[in-house]
N, C-alpha and C positions, 0 to 999 in steps of 0.2 A: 656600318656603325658598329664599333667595336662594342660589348660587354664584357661585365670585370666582374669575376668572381670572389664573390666573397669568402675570407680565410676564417675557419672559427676560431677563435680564440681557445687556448688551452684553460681548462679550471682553475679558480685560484688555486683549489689545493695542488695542482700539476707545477706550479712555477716554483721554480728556486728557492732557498730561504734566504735572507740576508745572512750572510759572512757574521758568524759571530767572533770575539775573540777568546784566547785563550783562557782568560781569567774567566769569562762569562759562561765559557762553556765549563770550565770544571765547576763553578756553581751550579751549573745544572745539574750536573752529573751529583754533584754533594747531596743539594735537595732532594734528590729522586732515591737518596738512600736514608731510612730512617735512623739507621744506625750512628750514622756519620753524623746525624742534626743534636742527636742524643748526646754523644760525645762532644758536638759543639759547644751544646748549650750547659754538659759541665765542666768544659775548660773555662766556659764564662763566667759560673756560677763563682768558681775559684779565683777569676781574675776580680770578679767584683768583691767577695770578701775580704783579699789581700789589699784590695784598694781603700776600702772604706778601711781597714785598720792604721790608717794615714791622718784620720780625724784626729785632731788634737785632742788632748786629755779623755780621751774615750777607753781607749785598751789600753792605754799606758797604766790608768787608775784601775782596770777593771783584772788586769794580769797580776795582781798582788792582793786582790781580793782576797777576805779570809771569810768562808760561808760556813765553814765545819770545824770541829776540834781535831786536825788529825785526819784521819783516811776516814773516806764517806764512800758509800757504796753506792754506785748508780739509782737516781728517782728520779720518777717525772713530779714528783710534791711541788720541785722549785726549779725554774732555768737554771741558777745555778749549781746545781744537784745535778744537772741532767746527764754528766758521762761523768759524776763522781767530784770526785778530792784529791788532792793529793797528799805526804807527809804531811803537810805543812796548813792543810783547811784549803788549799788555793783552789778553785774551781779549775778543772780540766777542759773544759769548755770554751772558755777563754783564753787560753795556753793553747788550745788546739787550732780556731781560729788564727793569733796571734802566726801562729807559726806557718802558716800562708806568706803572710808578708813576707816573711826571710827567707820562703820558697821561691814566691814572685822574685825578689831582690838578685838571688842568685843567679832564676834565670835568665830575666830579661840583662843584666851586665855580664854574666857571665857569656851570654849568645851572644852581644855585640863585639865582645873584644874578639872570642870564637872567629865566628865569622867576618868579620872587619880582615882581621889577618890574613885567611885562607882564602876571601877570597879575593882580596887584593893579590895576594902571591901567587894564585892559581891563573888569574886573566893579565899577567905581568908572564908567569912563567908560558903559558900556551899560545899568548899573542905573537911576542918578540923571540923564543925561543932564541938558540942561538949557546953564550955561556952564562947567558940568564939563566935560561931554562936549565941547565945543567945546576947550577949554583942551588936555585930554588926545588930543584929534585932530590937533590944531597942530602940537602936541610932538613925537608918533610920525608927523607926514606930513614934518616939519621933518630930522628926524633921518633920514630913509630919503629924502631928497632925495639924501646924499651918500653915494657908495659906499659900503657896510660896509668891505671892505680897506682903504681909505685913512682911512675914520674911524677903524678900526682900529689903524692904524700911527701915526697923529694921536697917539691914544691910549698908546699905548705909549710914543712918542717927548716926550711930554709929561708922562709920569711919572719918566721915565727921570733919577735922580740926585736926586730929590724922598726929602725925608726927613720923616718923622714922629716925634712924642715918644712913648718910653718908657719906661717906669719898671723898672729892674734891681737886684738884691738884691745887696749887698756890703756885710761888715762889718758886717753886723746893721742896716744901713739899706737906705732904699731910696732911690738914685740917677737922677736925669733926665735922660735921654742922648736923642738924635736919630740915629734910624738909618734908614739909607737901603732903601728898599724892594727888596726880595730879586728877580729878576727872574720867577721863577713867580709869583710875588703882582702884579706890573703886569700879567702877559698874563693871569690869573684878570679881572684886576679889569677891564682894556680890553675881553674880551673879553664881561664880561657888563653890563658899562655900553653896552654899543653894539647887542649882539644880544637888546633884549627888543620890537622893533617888530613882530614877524613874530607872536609869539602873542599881544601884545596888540591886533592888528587881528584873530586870530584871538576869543579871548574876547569881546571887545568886541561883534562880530557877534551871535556866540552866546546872550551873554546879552541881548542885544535881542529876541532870537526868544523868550527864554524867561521875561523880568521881566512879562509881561500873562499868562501861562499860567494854570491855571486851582490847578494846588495852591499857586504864589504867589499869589493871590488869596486862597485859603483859607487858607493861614498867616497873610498879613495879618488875616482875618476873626477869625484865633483870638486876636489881639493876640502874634505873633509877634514879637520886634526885627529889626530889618534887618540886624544883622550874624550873625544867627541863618539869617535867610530867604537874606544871600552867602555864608556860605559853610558852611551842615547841608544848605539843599534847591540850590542853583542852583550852587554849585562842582562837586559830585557829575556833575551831569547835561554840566559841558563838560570834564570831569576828562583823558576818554579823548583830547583835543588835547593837553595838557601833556606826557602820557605819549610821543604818536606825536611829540612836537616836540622832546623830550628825545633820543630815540633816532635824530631825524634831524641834529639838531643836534650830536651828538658828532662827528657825523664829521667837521662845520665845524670843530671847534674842535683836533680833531690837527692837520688839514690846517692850519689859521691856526699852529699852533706850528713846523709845518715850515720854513713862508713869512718868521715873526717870527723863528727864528733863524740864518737863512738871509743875510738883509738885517742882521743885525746885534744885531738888537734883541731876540736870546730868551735862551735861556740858557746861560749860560759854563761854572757853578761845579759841575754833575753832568750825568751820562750820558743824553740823550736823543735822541729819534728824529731829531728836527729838525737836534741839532747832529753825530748820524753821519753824517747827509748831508751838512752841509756841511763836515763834518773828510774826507770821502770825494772833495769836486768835486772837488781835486786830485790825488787817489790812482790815478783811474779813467785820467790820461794814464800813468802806468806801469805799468797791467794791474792794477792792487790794487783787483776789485771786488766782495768778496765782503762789506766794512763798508756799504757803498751799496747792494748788490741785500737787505741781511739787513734793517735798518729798513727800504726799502721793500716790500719782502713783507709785513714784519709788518706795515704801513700799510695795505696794501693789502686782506690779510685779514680787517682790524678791521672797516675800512670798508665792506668788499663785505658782508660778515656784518650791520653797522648798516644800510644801506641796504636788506639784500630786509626783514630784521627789521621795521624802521621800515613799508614799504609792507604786509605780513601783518599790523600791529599797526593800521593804519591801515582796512583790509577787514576785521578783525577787530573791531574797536572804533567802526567807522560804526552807528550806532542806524538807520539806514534800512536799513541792511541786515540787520539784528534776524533771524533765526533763518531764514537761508540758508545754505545749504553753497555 
C-alpha cells in the first residue's frame, strides 16, 4: 500500500505578486513619494482655478473691478485688497487668477497640436522608414537648426494681422467676414507649429527599437493592419514620453507667453501673466511691486511643481526601471 506525501505549501507571503502594469506601477512609485503628491496636487490646484474662471459672468465682471483709487498696497482688510491694486483700482488678485486661464489655454492647445505632430511624424518616420524616414528627418533636423525662441517670435510675428474667413449668422443668413486672428490663437498656433521636433526625435528612436520586436511580428503574422499594429500595440509602449514631454513642455510654453508679451507680441485684450509683468516693468521704479512679484510667484510655482512633476513621472514611467523603488 503505497503512501503520499504531503507537500507544504509555500506562505502567502512566498508566492508571486500579480503582474501589475505599467501605469499602476508608476502610480505606485508616484504615491510612495511625497514630493511628487505635493507637486500633484498643485498642478491641480492650478488646473481647478484655470477651470472655474470658465463660469460665466464671474471673472469676466470681477477682472475690471475697481476696489481703490489708484495703486493700493497689499491688505488682508479686504479680499480684494489682498495682492493690492493696480494703476487703475483693479484688484490684482483677480487679474492673477484670471491669468491661469490663458496659461491653461495655452497649454493644453498648444501640447495638442505639439505633440499631435511629432508624434505622428515620429511613429510614420521609425515605422516605415525607408524615403519617409529620410524626408521626415530633414524636416525635424531642418527645423531644430534654428533656435526655437526666434523661430518662435518668427512665428508669431508673421501671423500677426493675418486674417482668415468666417462665416457669422445675421438676419437669418450666414455672412463671410475675414477676421483677424485673436492674439492667444497665434501664440497657440506658433508655439505648437515649432515645438513638435523634441518628441518626434523622441518617438521616432523609440519606435525603431520596437517595429522588429517580437509581438509586432506576431500581429503581423495574425494579419494584423498597420494602423492597427501604430497605434493598439506600438503607441501604447512609447505613450509614457508624450506624457513626461507634455509636463515638461508646459512650462516652456508659460515661460514663451511671458517673453511673447513682453516683446510686444502676446496679448493685449485680457488679464495675463505675461502682460502683469510687463504692465509692472515700469511700476517697480516707484516702489509698486507687488503686480510683478504676484504673477511671478505664481510662475514660479507652476513651474517648479511641473518640473520635479515631470522628472518623478519620467523615473516613474522608464520601463527599465520596471518594478524598482
Amino acid at each position: 500500500m503505497s503512501t503520499f506525501t504531503s507537500i507544504p505549501l509555500a506562505p502567502h507571503s512566498d508566492l508571486p505578486d500579480t503582474p501589475r502594469s505599467l501605469w499602476s506601477d508608476a502610480w505606485r512609485k508616484l504615491s510612495r513619494r511625497p514630493s511628487s503628491m505635493i507637486c500633484l496636487a498643485i498642478v491641480a490646484v492650478y488646473l481647478l482655478i484655470g477651470l472655474a474662471t470658465f463660469l460665466p459672468d464671474v471673472f469676466s465682471k470681477k477682472i475690471e473691478l475697481v476696489a481703490a483709487d489708484g495703486y493700493h498696497a497689499p491688505s488682508l482688510s479686504n479680499f480684494n485688497l489682498l495682492l493690492g491694486t493696480d494703476i487703475q483700482g483693479r484688484p490684482v488678485i483677480w487679474r492673477l487668477l484670471y491669468g491661469t486661464r490663458v496659461a491653461l489655454l495655452i497649454t493644453i492647445f498648444a501640447s495638442i497640436l505639439s505633440l499631435g505632430i511629432g508624434v505622428t511624424l515620429g511613429i510614420l518616420a521609425g515605422y516605415f522608414g525607408g524615403w519617409l524616414d529620410e524626408i521626415i528627418t530633414w524636416l525635424f533636423t531642418t527645423v531644430s537648426a534654428v533656435p526655437w525662441i526666434l523661430l518662435m517670435i518668427a512665428m508669431v510675428y508673421t501671423l500677426k494681422g493675418q486674417t482668415f474667413p468666417w462665416f457669422t449668422f445675421h438676419d437669418h443668413h450666414f455672412h463671410l467676414e475675414h477676421v483677424e486672428l485673436d492674439p492667444l490663437v497665434r501664440i497657440i498656433l506658433a508655439l505648437g507649429l515649432t515645438d513638435w521636433v523634441g518628441i518626434c526625435r523622441l518617438i521616432r528612436g523609440e519606435v525603431l527599437k520596437h517595429r522588429d520586436r517580437d509581438y509586432v511580428q506576431a500581429a503581423r503574422a495574425a494579419g494584423v493592419g498597420t494602423p492597427r499594429i501604430l497605434f493598439r500595440h506600438i503607441l501604447p509602449n512609447v505613450f509614457h514620453l508624450v506624457i513626461i514631454t507634455f509636463s515638461l513642455g508646459a512650462v516652456a510654453y508659460v515661460q514663451a507667453e511671458v517673453v511673447l508679451t513682453f516683446l510686444g507680441l502676446g496679448i493685449t485684450s485680457r488679464p495675463s501673466w505675461g502682460r502683469m509683468i510687463d504692465d509692472a516693468k515700469l511700476e517697480l521704479l516707484r516702489g509698486v511691486w507687488w503686480q510683478a512679484v504676484a504673477a511671478t510667484v505664481a510662475i514660479g510655482i507652476l513651474c517648479l511643481a511641473l518640473n520635479l512633476l515631470g522628472d518623478a513621472l519620467r523615473d516613474a514611467l522608464d520601463p527599465r526601471l520596471r518594478g524598482s523603488d
